[in-house]
N, C-alpha and C positions, 0 to 999 in steps of 0.2 A: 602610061599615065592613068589609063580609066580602071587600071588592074589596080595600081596604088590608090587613087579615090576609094574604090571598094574596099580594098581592105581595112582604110582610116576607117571608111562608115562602119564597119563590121565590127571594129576596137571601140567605135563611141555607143555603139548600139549595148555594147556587151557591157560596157563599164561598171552601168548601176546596177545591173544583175551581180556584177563579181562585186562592187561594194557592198551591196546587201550580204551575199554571201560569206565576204569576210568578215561585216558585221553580226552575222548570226554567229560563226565561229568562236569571235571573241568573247560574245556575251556566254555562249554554252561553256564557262572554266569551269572546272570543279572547286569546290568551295571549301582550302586545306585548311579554312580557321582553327575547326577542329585538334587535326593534324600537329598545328604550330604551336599550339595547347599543350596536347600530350607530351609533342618535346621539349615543351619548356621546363613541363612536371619530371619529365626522365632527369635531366640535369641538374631539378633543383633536389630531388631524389638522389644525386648523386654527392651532392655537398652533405645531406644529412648520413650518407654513407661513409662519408669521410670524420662525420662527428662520432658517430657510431664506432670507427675503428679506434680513433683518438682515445674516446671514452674507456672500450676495453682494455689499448695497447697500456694506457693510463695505468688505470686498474689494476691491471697485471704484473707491471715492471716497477711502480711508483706504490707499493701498499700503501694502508693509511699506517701512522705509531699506535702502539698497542694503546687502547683510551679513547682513541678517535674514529672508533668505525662508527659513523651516525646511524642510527636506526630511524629510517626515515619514516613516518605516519603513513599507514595505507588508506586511513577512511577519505581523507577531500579526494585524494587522488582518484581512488575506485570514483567515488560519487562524479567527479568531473571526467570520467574516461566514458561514465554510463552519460551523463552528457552532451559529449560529444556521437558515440552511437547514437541515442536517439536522435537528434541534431542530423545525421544522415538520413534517418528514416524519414524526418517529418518533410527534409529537403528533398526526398523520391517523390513523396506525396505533392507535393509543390508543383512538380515537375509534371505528372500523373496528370495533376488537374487543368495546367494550363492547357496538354496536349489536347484536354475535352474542352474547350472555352469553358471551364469554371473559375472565370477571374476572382471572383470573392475569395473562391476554397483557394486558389490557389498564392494571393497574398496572404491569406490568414497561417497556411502553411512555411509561408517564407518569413513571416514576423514571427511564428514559435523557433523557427529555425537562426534566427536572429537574435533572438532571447536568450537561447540554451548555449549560445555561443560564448553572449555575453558575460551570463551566469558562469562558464567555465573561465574567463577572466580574472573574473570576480576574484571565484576559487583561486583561483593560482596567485593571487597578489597576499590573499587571506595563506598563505601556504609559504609564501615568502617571506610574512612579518614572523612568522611563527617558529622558521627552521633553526636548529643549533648552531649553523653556521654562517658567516660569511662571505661574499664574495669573493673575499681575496686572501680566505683565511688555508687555504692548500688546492691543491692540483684537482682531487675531487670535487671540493664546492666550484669553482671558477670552472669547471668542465658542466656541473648540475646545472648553473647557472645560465653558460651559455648556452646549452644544450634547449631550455627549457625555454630560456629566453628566446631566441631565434622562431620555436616552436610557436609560440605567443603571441609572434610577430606578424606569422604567417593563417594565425586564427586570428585577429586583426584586421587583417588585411580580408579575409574572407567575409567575417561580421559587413565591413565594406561594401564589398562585392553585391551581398544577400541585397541590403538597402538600397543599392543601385538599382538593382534590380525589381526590386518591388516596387519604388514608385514609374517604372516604366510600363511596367504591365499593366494591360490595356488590349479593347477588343480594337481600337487604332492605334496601340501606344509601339513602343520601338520594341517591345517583348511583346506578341501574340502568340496566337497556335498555331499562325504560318509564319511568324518570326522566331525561333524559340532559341535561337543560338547564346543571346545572355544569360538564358536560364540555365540552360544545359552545357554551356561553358562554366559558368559560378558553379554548379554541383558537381561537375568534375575535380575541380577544385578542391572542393571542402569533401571532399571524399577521400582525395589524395592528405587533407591535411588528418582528417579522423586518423586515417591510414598507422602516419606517419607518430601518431600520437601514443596508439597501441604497442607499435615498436618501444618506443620512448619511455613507455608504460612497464614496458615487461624486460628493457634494463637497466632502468634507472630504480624501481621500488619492487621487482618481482627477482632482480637476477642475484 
């Protein structure tokens, strides 16, 4: 009996040590935000692979009839491609800044970054009233369309993100320079969509 007392006291003594200890455990995760980011981008990366092949297989097997190869305008496009490049750049600088708490530089960064996004919107809608074709007018526009459209969707969604983001930033807001995961998850992002845009760039007006 006083062998079993001892050991209970030895179990009750130890308890809040091993709680604490399992509570240090728990809290020390690694942090796969990131991670779960990148794989989302791999997948959505792979649907635009899939348009990409559509596009060519199209292309290739589907010609257009002699009369209807559209010659598509290169100027909105370059100008909205340079755009969106800078658009990456000014969104590093963003990023740059918050890492030093320079809140000011670093919203003033993310509203140019917001703008030229915008402005590449803009562009593409001005691009769409102006093309020789229609939607549903053959295999190639209805491929331009969706292709471009989807694109559009996901620069959209990113303009989004940027303005999320900038009214959070803050030297106590949910963006700091020891929080910096919205900032540096949005620019992953719109880096993946720049990306995906230059692809898009070089076959749909350069190929």
């Amino acid at each position: 009996m006083d062998t079993l007392a001892t050991s209970l006291t030895s179990d009750a003594k130890a308890s809040p040590h091993q709680d604490a200890t399992d509570h240090g455990v728990a809290e020390e995760h690694n942090d796969v935000r990131m991670f779960g980011l990148a794989t989302f981008l791999v997948a959505d990366g792979m649907t635009f692979a899939g348009f990409f092949a559509a596009y060519l297989t199209f292309r290739a097997v589907n010609p257009l009839p002699s009369g209807s190869n559209y010659e598509l305008e290169l100027v909105l496009p370059t100008i909205n491609t340079a755009l969106l490049i800078i658009s990456s750049l000014t969104f590093h600088r963003a990023g740059r800044a918050l890492l030093t708490s320079r809140i000011h530089d670093c919203r003033l960064w993310l509203g140019v970054s917001a703008a030229l996004g915008i402005a590449f919107l803009v562009g593409q809608m001005v691009e769409y009233f102006h093309l020789p074709f229609g939607l549903t007018e053959n295999l190639f526009a209805s491929t331009f369309y969706a292709l471009t459209g989807f694109h559009g969707l996901h620069v959209t969604l990113g303009v989004i993100c940027i303005l999320v983001v900038l009214f959070q930033v803050g030297p106590n807001g949910k963006v700091s320079a020891i929080k910096p995961f919205g900032l540096e998850a949005a620019e992953l992002y719109w880096h993946f969509v720049d990306g995906i845009w230059v692809v898009l760039y070089g076959l749909l007006y350069l190929l």
